[in-house]
RODO-2510 file (C-alpha; in nm, 4 decimals, decimal comma):
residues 146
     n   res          X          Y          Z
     1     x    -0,8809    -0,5257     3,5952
     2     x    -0,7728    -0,1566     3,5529
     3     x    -0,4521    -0,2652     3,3827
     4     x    -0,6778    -0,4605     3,1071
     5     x    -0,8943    -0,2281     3,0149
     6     x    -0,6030     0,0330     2,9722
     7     x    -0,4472    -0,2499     2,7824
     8     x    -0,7529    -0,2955     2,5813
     9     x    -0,7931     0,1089     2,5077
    10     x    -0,3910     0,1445     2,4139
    11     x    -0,4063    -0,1584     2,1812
    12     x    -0,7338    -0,0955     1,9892
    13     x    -0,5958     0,2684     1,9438
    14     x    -0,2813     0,1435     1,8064
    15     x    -0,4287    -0,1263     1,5754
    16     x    -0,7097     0,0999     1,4734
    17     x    -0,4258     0,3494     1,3571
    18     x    -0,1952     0,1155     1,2127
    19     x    -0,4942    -0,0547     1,0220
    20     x    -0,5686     0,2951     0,8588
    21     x    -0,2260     0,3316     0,7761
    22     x    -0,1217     0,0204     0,6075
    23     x    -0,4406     0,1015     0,3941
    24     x    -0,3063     0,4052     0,2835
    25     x     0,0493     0,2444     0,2242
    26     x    -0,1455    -0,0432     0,0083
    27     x    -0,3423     0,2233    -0,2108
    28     x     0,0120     0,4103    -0,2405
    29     x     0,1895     0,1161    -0,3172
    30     x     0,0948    -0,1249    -0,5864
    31     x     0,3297    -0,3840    -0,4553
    32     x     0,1543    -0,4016    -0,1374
    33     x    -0,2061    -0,3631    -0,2406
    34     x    -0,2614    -0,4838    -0,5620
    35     x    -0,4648    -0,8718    -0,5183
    36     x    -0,2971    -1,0824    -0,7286
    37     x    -0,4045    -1,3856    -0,9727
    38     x    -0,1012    -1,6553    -0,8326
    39     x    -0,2175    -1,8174    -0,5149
    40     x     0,1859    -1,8193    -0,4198
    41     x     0,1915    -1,4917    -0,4652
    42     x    -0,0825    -1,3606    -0,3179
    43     x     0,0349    -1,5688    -0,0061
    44     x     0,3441    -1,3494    -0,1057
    45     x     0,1748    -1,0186    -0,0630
    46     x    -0,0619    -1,0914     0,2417
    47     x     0,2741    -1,2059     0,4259
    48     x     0,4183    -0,8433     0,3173
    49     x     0,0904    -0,6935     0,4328
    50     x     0,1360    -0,8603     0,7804
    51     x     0,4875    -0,7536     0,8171
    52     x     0,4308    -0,4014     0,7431
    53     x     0,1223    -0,3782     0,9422
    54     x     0,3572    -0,5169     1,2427
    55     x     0,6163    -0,2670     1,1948
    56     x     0,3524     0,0346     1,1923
    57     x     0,2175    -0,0807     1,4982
    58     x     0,5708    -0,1507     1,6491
    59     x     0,6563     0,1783     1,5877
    60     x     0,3238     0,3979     1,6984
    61     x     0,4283     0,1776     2,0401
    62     x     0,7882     0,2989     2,0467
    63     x     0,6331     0,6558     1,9781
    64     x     0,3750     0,6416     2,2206
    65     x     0,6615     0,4771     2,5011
    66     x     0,3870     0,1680     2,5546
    67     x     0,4638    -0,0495     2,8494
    68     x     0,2431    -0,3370     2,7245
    69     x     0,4988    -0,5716     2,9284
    70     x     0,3787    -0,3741     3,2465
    71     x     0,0140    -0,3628     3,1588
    72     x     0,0379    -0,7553     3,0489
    73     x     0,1871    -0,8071     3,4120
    74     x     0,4642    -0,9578     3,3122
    75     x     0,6625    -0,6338     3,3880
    76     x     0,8260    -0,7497     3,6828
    77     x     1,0650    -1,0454     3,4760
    78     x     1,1573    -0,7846     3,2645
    79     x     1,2508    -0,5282     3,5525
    80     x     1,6502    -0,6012     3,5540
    81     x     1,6400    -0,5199     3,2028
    82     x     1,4401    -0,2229     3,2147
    83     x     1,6844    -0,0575     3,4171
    84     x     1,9963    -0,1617     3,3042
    85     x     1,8936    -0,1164     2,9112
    86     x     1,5766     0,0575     2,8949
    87     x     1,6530     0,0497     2,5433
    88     x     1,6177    -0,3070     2,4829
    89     x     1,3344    -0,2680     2,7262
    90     x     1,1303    -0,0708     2,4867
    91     x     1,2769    -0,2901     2,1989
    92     x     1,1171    -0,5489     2,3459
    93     x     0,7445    -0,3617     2,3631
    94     x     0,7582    -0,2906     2,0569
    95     x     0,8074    -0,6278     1,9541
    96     x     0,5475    -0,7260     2,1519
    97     x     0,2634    -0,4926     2,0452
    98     x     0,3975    -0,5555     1,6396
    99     x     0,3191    -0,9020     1,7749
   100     x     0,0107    -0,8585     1,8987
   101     x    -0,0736    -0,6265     1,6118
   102     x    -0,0207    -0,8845     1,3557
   103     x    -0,2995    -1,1077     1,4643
   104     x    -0,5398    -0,8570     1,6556
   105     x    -0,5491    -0,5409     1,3938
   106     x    -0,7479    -0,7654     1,0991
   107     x    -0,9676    -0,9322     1,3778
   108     x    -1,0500    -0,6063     1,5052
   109     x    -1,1474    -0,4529     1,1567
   110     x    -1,3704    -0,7538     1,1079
   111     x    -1,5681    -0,6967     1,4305
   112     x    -1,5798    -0,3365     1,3358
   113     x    -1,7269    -0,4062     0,9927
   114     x    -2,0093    -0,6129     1,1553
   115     x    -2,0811    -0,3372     1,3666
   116     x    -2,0814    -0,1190     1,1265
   117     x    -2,3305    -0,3065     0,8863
   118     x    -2,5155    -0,4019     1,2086
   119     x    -2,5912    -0,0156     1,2682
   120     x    -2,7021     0,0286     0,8841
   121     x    -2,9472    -0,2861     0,8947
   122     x    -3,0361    -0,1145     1,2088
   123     x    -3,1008     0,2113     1,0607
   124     x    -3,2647     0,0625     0,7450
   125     x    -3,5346    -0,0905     0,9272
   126     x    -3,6206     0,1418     1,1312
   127     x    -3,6539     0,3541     0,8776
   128     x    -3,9107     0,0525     0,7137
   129     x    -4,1442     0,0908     1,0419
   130     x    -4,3700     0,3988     1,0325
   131     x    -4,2973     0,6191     1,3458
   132     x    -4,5707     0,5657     1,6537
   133     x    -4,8162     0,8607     1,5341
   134     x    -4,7984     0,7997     1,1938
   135     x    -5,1047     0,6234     0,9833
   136     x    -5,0117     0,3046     0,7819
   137     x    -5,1304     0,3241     0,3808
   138     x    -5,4065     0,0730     0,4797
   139     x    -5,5277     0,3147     0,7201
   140     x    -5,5176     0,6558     0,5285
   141     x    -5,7452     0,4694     0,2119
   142     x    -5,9862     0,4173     0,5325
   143     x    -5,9791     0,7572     0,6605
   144     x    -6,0461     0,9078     0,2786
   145     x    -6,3122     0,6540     0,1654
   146     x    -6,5064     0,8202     0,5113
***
């Protein structure tokens, strides 16, 4: 169990990160950011989006030196290869988290959002309610009309 929440941690950091960047690369470049009025290519763009969000995330886990294989338990197929090419060994993680990236980075934006605007319609109505000691208006008129 201590393997997935590591897993979890290392992942959400690196799709948190590449999220932010690939924003920044889409308001930098118009080819990448720019919605566009063709359904195909729209399509077109989002697919670019995707790509580019998986190689950011690939490479934050070859910068980082990742083991997701290990972490996913899987590590122990993959052990001949680790030692003979530990290149192709970290090849392969990277792969694997660009992978995983290209499916979990949007999800996890979208749960953060709802967080997010949970906390403000949180905030909001809190603000609404009058704190414990305070008087309501109804009950101040009554308290001047006395």
């Amino acid at each position: 169990m201590d393997d997935l929440g590591q897993l979890l941690g290392i992942l959400g950091a690196i799709f948190a990160a590449s999220q932010g960047i690939v924003e920044q690369l889409k308001g930098r470049w118009p080819w990448l950011g720019q919605k566009l009025d063709d359904p195909v290519l729209e399509k077109r763009r989002q697919l670019r989006v995707l790509v580019v969000n998986a190689i950011v995330s690939a490479l934050l886990a070859g910068m980082t030196a990742v083991d997701v294989l290990s972490l996913l338990g899987v590590g122990a197929a993959f052990a001949g290869i680790k030692v003979s090419y530990p290149g192709l060994y970290l090849l392969l993680n990277m792969i694997a988290v660009g992978l995983m990236s290209t499916f979990g980075s949007p999800f996890l934006h979208e749960i953060l959002d709802i967080l997010i605007e949970f906390k403000r319609n949180i905030r909001s109505r809190n603000h609404m309610w009058p704190s414990p000691g305070d008087q309501l208006p109804s009950e101040k008129a009554q308290t001047r009309g006395n």
